[in-house]
N, C-alpha and C positions, 0 to 999 in steps of 0.2 A: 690443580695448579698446572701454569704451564710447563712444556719441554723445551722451550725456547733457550739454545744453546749460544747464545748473543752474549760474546762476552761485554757490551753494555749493557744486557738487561738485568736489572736488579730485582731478582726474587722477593726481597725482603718490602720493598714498596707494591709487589704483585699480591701478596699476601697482607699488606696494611687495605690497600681495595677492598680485595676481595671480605675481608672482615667487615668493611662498614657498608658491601653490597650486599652483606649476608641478614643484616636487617632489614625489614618489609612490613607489608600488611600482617602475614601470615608471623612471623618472627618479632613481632615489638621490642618482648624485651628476651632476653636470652643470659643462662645463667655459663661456666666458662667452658663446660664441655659442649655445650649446645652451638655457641659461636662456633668452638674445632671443628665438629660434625658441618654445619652451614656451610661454612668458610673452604672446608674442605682440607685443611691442615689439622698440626696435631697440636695436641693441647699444649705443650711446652710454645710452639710458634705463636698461637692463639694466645698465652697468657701475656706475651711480648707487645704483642700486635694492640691488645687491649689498654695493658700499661699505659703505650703510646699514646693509644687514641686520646686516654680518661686525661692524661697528664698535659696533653694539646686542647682542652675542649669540646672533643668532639661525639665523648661518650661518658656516660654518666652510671655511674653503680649505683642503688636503693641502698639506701641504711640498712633497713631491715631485711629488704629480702635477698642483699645481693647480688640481684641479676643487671643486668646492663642494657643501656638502652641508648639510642639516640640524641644529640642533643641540638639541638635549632643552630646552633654555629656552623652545622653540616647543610645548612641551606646556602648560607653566604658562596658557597662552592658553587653548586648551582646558580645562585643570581649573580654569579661574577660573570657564567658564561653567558649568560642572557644579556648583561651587561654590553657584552662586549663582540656580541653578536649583529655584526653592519646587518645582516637578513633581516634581521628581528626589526633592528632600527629602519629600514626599508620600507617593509612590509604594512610595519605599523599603521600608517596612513590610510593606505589601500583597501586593510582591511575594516576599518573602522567605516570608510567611505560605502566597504561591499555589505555594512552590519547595515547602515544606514536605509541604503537602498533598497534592501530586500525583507527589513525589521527582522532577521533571525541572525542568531548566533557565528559570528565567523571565525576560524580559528587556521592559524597554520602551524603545520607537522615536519618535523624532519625526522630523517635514516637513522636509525640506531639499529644494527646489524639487521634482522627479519620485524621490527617494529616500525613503528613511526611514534616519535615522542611528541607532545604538544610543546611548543615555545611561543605561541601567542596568543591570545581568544580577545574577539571584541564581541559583548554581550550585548545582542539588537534592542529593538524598544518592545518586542516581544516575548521578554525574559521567559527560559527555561531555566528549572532546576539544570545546574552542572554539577554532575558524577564525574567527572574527571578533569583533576587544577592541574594548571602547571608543571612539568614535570611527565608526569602520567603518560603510558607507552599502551599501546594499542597494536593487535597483530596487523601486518600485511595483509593476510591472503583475503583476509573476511571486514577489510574497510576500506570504504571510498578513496580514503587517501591514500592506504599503503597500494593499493591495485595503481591508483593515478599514477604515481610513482614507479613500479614496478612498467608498466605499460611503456614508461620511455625505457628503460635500459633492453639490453638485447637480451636476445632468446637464451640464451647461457649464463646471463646473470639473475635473470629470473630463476631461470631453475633449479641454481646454487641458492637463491634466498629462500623459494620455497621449500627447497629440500631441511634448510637449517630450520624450519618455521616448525611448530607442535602443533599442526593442524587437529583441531576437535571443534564439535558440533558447540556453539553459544547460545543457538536456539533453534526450533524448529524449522529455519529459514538460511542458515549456511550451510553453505555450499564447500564441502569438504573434499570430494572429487580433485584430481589434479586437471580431466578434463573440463569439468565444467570451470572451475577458476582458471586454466588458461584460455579456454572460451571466456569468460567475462574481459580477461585483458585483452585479446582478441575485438571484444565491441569497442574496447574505451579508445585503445589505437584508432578506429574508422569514425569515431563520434568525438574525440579528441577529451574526451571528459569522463569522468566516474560517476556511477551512482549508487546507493547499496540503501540496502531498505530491512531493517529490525536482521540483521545479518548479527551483530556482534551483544544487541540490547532493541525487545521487542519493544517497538512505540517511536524510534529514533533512526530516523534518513538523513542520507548525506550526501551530498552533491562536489565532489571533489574535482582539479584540474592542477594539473604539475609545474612548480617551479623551476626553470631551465636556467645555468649560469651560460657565463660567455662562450663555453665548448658546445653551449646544447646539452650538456650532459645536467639530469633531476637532480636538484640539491634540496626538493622542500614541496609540499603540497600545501595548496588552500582549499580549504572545504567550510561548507555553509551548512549548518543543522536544520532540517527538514521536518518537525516532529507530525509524525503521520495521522494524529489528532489535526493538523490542520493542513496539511498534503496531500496530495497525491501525488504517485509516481509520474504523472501524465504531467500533471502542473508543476512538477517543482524539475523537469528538464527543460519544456517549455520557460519557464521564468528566472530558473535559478539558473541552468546550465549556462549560461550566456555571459549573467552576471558573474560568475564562479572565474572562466573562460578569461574573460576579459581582466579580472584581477589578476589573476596570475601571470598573464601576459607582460602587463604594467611593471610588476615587481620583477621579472625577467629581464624585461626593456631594462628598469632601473640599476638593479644589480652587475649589469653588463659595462654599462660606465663606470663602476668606481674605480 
């Protein structure tokens, strides 16, 4: 929990979060000591927090076995901000136009402290299986996107995100080094674009370029799925890099007028 000594900050809403962030892949369902441990509170708070959730909709206990779990009303949360997200509604277009154009997969990403979350995918005419919907967060230091992104802010916010990041190897081909990943943002600066190749999932490239608001300052990456069954590194900077470039540019330009 936090230390945050703000006499407007409410504890008691930091700890209802933290409880329904304590669910996941790994944590489905969880029975009420297990939420405390997750959650990171004690189980008197957790029993409270639970109450809450169950008596709002937002979590559900088993008849039988008691444990508690998630329940679909906790999306609506989620697709409110999608909703109401002008980037998303921007974006949309653009990227649909970039799926078009290039027949692979386009999706844009934004910041969530050291990740990049996905908030859009338009699915080319050369459908891939998708391992990660909506929602779905993805580290910085070892994808196209989060480097894209990273590559515009300065030298000292970079090194606070990667410092916050759990740098580990995802396959034989990340690059885990703090020099060699600031060497890669180092190319994407001079080439204005990312690339990354079976870095996070072996078989799957990506062709990334950063969304700029009206300060210049990165609010969002777009990136094109590459799968190296039908790529090459050579071909898909040559033909994707451009198209990638150029989207992101558009939604930049566009976002600048609202």
């Amino acid at each position: 929990m936090s230390d945050n000594d703000n006499s407007l900050f409410n504890q008691s809403l930091e700890k209802g979060l933290a409880v329904l962030r304590a669910f996941n892949a790994r944590n489905r369902t969880m029975n009420l000591a297990e939420v405390a441990a997750a959650a990171g509170i004690n189980k008197s708070s957790a029993q409270r927090m639970i109450h809450t959730l169950e008596a709002l909709g937002y979590v559900s206990k088993h008849p039988v076995t008691k444990r508690f779990q998630l329940t679909p009303h906790v999306m609506e949360i989620g697709y409110n901000y999608l909703a109401a997200d002008t980037l998303v509604d921007v974006a949309n277009p653009f990227l649909a136009e970039l799926a078009q154009t290039t027949g692979e997969t386009t999706n844009l990403t934004e910041p969530v402290r050291s990740d990049m979350l996905y908030v859009a995918r338009f699915v080319g005419p050369k459908f891939i299986p998708i391992h990660l919907p909506i929602g779905s967060r993805i580290p910085m230091y070892c994808t196209a996107s989060g480097r894209a992104y990273l590559s515009a802010l300065e030298d000292d916010e970079v090194m606070a995100l990667l410092e916050q990041s759990d740098i580990a190897s995802h396959t034989q081909f990340t690059r885990t080094s703090m020099e060699a990943i600031l060497g890669e943002i180092a190319e994407i600066r001079r080439k204005g674009y990312a690339i990354n190749s079976e870095e996070l999932f072996l078989g799957d490239m990506a062709v990334a370029a950063v969304v700029r608001n009206s300060q210049g300052r990165p609010v969002a990456s777009v990136h094109v799925v590459a799968p190296t069954s039908r790529w090459t590194r050579e071909e898909a900077e040559r033909r994707l890099a451009p198209a990638a470039l150029e989207c992101a540019r558009a939604i930049s330009t566009s976002i600048r007028t609202l």
